[in-house]
C-alpha positions in Angstrom: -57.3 30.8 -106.6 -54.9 28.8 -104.4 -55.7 26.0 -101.8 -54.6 28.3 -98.9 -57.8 30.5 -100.4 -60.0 27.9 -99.5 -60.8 28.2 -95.6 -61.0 24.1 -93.7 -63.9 25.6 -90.9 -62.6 24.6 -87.5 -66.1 24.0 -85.6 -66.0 21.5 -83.2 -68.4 19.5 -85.3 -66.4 20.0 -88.1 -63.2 18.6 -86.2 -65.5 15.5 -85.3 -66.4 14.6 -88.6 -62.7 14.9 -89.9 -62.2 12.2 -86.8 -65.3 9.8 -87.5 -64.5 9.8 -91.3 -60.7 9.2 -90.5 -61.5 6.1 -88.3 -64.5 4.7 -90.5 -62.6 5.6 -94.4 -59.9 3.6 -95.7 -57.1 6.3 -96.5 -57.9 6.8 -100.1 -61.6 7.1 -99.4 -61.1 9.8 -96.6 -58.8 11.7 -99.1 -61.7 11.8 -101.3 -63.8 13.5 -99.0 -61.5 16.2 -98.3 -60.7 16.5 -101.6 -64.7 16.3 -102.3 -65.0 19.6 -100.5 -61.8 21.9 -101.4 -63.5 21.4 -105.3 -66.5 21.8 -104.1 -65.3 24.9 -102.1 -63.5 25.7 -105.1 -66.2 26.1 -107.5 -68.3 28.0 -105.3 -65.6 30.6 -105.0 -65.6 30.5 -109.1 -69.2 30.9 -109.7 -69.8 33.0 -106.4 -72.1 30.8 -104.7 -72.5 31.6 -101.4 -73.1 28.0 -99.1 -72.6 27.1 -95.3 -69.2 26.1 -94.9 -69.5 24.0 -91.9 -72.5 22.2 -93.4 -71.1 21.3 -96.8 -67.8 20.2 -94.8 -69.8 18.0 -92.7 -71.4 16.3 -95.7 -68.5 16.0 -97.2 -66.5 14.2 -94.7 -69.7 12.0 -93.6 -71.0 11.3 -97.5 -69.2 7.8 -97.9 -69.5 6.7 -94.4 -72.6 4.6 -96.1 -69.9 2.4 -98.4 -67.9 1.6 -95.6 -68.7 -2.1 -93.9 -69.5 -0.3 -90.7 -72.8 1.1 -91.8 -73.2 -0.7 -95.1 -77.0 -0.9 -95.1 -78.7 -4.3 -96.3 -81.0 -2.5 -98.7 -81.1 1.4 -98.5 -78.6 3.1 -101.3 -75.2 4.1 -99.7 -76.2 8.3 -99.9 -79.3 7.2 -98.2 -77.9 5.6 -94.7 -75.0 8.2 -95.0 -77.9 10.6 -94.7 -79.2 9.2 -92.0 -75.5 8.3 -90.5 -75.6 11.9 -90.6 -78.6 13.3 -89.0 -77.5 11.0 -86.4 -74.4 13.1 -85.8 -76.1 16.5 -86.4 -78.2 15.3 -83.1 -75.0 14.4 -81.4 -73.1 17.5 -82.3 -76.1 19.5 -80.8 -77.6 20.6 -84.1 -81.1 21.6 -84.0 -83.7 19.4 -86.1 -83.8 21.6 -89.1 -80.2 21.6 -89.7 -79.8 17.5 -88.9 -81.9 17.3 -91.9 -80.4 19.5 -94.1 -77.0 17.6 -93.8 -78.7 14.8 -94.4 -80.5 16.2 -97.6 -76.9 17.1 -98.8 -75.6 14.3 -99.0 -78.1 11.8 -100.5 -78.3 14.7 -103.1 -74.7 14.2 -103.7 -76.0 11.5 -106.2 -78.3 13.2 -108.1 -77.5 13.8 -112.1 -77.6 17.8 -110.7 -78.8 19.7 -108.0 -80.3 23.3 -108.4 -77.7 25.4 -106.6 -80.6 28.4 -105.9 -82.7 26.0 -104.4 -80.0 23.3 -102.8 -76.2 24.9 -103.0 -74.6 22.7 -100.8 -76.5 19.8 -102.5 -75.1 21.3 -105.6 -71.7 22.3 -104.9 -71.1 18.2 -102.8 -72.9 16.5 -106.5 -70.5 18.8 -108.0 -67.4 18.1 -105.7 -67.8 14.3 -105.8 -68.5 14.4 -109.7 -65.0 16.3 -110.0 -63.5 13.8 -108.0 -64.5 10.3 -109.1 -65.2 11.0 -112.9 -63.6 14.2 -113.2 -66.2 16.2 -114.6 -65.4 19.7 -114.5 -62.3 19.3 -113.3 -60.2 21.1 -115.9 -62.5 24.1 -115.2 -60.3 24.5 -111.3 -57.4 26.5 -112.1 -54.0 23.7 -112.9 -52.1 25.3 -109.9 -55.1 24.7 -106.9 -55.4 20.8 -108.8 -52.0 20.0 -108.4 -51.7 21.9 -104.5 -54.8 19.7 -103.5 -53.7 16.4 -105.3 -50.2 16.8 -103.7 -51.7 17.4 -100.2 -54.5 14.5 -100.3 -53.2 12.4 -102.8 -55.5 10.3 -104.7 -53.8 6.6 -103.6 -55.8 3.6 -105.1 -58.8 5.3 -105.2 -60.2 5.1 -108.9 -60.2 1.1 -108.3 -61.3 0.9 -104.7 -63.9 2.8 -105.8 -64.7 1.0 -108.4 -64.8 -2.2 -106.4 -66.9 -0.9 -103.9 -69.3 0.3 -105.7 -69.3 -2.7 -108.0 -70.0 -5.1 -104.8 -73.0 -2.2 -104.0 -74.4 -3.1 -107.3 -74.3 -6.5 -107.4 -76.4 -7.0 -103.6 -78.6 -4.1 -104.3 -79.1 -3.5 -108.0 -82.0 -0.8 -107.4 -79.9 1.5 -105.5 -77.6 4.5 -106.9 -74.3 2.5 -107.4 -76.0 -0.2 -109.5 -77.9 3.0 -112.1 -74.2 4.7 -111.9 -72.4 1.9 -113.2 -74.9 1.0 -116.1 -74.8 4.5 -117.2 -70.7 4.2 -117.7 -69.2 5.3 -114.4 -66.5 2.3 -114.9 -65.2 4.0 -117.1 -65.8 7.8 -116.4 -63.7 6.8 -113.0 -60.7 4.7 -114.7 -60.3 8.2 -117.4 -60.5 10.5 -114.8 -58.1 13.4 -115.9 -57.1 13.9 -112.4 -55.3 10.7 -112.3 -53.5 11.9 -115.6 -53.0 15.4 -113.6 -50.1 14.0 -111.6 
């Protein structure tokens, strides 16, 4: 499996949520969310689970957006106001009900310990995207050549400790959401070992 295997969709929503994520993300956190679905992609195409491309890529590009100062909520978990951040722009894209909803239920399951990929698979295949990319669990199990293709076409930058900072700042003004339960169960340092940024 190389990258050039792994197809970018070119819908016209999928084109706007490259350009709302690159104007919203700092550099290193838009590179995550490509990078969040080509190994998402990736292992899909591994395990052969079938998934909507244009929906997972949606989620992935749109999953953060809830970190960022833009939308930072006051009191809702990050994955929760990205999903609604999201549903938002499933109704401006033109996306029927059912599907705003679905992108939505994508990406706050992006935080759950693991998603049921017969029930969920683009639930499971983001969790398992993002998990790949901040802590680096099941990484090695991408073949070495697609890593290194992906890491040298969205490089990683400062990511590990914006990351970190971010969600350490989440933590501290909301301590029942997602970032605060994520750092207490060792996230600091499942992101600072991450083989990926031993890869390069």
């Amino acid at each position: 499996m190389k990258l050039e295997d792994i197809a970018i969709p070119d819908s016209a929503s999928c084109r706007a949520a490259t350009e709302v994520a690159a104007a919203y993300c700092t550099p290193a956190l838009f590179n995550h969310s490509v990078r969040s679905y080509l190994w998402s992609a990736g292992h899909a195409e591994l395990q052969g689970i079938p998934f909507d491309a244009e929906l997972l890529y949606v989620a992935a590009l749109l999953h953060d957006l809830g970190l960022v100062e833009a939308f930072d909520n006051a009191t809702l978990s990050f994955e929760i106001s990205g999903g609604h951040l999201a549903w938002v722009f499933g109704a401006a894209a033109g996306w029927p009900v059912a599907r705003r909803k679905r992108v939505s239920e994508v990406i706050i399951a992006h935080m759950a310990d693991s998603v049921d990929f017969t029930i969920d698979p683009e639930g499971h295949l983001l969790e398992h995207g993002t998990a790949v990319d901040i802590s680096g669990r099941g990484a090695t199990e991408l073949p070495p050549e697609f890593r290194t293709t992906v890491l040298q076409h969205h490089p990683r930058l400062d990511l590990p400790k914006e990351f970190l900072t971010c969600f350490q700042a989440q933590a501290a003004r909301k301590p029942h959401t997602s970032p605060a339960a994520a750092l207490h169960s060792g996230m600091s340092t499942r992101i600072t070992t991450n083989p990926l940024d031993r890869h390069m």
